[in-house]
C-alpha positions in Angstrom: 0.0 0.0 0.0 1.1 3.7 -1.0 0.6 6.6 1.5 1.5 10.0 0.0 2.8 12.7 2.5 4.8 15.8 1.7 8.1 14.5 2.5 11.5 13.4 0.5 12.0 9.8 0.6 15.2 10.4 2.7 13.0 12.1 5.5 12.9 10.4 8.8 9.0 10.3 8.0 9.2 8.7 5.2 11.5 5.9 6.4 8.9 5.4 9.3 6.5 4.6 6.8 8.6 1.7 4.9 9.3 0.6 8.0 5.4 0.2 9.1 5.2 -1.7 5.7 4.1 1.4 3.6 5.6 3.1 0.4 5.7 6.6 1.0 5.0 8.8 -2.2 6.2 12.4 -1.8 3.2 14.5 -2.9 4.0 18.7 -1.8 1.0 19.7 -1.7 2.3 22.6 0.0 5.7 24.3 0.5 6.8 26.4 3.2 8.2 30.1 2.7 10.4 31.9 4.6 9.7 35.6 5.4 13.3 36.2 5.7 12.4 38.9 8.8 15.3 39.6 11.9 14.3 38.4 15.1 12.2 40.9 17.0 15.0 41.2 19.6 18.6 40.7 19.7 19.4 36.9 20.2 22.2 38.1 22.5 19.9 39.3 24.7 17.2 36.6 25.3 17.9 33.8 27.4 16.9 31.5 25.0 15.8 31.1 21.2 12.9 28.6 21.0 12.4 26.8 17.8 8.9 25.4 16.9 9.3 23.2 13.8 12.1 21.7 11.4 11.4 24.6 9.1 11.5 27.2 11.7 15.2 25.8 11.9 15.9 26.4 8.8 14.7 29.5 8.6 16.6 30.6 11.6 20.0 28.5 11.4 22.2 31.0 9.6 21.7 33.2 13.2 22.5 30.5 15.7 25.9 30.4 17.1 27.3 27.6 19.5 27.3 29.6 22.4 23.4 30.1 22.3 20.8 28.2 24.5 18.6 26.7 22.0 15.2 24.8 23.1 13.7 22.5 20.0 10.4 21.1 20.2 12.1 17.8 18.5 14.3 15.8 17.0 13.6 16.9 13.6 13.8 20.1 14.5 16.9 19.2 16.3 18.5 17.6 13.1 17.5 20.6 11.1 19.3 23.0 12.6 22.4 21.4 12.2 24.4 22.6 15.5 26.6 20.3 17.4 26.1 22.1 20.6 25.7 21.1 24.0 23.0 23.8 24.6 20.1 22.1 23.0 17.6 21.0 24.4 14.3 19.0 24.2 11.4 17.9 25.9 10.8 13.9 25.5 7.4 15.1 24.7 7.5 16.9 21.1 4.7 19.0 21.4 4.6 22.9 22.5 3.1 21.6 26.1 6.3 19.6 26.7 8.4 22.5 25.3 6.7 24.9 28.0 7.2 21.9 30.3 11.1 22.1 29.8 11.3 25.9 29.8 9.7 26.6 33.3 12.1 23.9 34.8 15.0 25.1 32.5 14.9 28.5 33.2 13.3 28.8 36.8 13.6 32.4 37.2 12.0 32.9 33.6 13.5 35.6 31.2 13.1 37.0 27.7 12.7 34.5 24.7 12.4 34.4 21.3 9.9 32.3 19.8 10.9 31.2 15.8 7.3 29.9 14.4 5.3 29.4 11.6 2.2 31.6 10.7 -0.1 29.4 11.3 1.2 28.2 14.5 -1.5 27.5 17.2 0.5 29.8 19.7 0.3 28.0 22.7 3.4 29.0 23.9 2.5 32.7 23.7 -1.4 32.1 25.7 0.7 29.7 28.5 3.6 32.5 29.4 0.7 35.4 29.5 1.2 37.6 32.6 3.9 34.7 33.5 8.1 35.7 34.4 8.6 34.2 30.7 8.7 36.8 28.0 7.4 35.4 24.5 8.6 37.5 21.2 7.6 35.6 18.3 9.1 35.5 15.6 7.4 34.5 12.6 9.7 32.7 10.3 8.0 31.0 7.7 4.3 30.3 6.3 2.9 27.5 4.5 1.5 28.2 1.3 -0.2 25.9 -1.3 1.5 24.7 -4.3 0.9 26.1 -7.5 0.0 24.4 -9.9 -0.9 21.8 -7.7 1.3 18.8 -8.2 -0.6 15.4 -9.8 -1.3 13.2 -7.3 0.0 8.8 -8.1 -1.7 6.6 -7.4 -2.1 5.9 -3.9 -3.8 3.8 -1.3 -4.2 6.6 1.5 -3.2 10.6 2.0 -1.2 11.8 5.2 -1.7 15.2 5.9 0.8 17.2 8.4 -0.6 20.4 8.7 -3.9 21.8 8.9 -3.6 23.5 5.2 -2.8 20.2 3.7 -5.6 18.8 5.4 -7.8 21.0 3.9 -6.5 20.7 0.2 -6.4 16.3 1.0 -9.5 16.7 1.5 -10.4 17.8 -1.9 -8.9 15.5 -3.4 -11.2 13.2 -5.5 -11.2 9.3 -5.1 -11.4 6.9 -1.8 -7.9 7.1 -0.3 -7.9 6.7 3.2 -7.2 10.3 5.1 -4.4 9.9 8.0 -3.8 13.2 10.1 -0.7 13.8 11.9 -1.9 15.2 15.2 -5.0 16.1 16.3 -5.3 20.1 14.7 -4.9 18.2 10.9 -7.5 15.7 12.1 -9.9 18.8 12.9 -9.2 20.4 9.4 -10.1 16.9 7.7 -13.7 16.8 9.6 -14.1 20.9 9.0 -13.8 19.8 5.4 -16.5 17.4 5.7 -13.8 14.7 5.0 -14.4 11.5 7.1 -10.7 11.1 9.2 -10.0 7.5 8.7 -6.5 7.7 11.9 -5.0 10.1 14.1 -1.2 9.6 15.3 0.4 11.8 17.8 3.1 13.3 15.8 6.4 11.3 16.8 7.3 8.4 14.0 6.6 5.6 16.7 2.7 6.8 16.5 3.1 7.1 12.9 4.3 3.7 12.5 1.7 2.3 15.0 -1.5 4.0 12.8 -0.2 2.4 9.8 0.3 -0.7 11.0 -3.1 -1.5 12.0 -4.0 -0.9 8.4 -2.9 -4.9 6.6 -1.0 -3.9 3.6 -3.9 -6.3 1.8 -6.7 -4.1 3.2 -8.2 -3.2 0.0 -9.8 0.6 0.0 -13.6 1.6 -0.7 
């Protein structure tokens, strides 16, 4: 069975799918894109530069220095910033609630931080530190934007949507593929759209792998 996802087959996504007994198909349905903007204080300043996302490290990497006390949300994030430094860190949860987790116990006596995130981001982060000792400046790095023209989807057993916005453009998409949502916000989208949601995984690859195995690579579709 063949589950398309906006991913390059050398993503650590994509190999958790092989490895549940799936061909991934990259399908970009969307792209992200930067908003090349500074950060809305000087990094040298806050106590530390929280990063949201894999793209929000890329976006930001070229202003990270080893010296800097870095927080990622997770290991992809993690990878994508590409710094060997000892002053990273993550929560074992990847979600924003485990990131606040970490930064209340990291930094105790709270501080100023800067917040790299996408547009669309939910901004928990920013609604949990109100009227708190941690200072939230976000920075808004990047937005996801639909593809144009939209790319032509294979032929495919099921669709996995990791955002919200590609939830809502899967859901268009004509024919009975199953609809997989990676976390509960791109589940939401798929039922806004009408769209029945057909698995939820918490969004770590271990969930990932788990949905798709309960689906038997013979389970026919329809």
């Amino acid at each position: 069975m063949r589950v398309a996802l906006a991913r390059a087959l050398d993503h650590p996504l994509c190999r958790a799918v092989a490895e549940a007994g799936w061909e991934p198909v990259p399908y970009f349905i969307t792209r992200q894109e930067f908003t090349h903007t500074s950060p809305p204080i000087p990094l040298d300043t806050a106590a530390a530069l929280l990063v949201l996302s894999p793209a929000a490290a890329r976006a930001v990497k070229v202003w990270v220095t080893k010296s800097m006390d870095v927080v990622v949300q997770g290991q992809g994030t993690e990878q994508s910033l590409g710094l060997d430094s000892g002053r990273i860190r993550r929560p074992q949860v990847p979600t924003a609630e485990g990131l606040w987790e970490m930064l209340t116990r990291a930094f105790p006596q709270g501080g100023e931080f800067v917040l790299a995130r996408g547009e669309r981001s939910r901004k928990y982060l920013e609604h949990a530190a109100r009227e708190t000792a941690w200072r939230i400046h976000p920075w808004i790095t990047h937005r996801e934007v639909p593809t144009h023209p939209e790319p032509t989807l294979p032929s495919v057993e099921a669709l996995l949507a990791l955002s919200p916005l590609q939830a809502e453009y899967m859901a268009s998409v004509p024919g009975d593929a199953l609809r997989f949502a990676w976390g509960e916000r791109a589940a939401k989208a798929f039922e806004a759209s009408g769209v029945e949601v057909h698995g939820v995984c918490d969004p770590t690859t271990v969930s990932l792998i788990h949905l798709l195995r309960t689906f038997a690579p013979t389970q026919e579709v329809g």
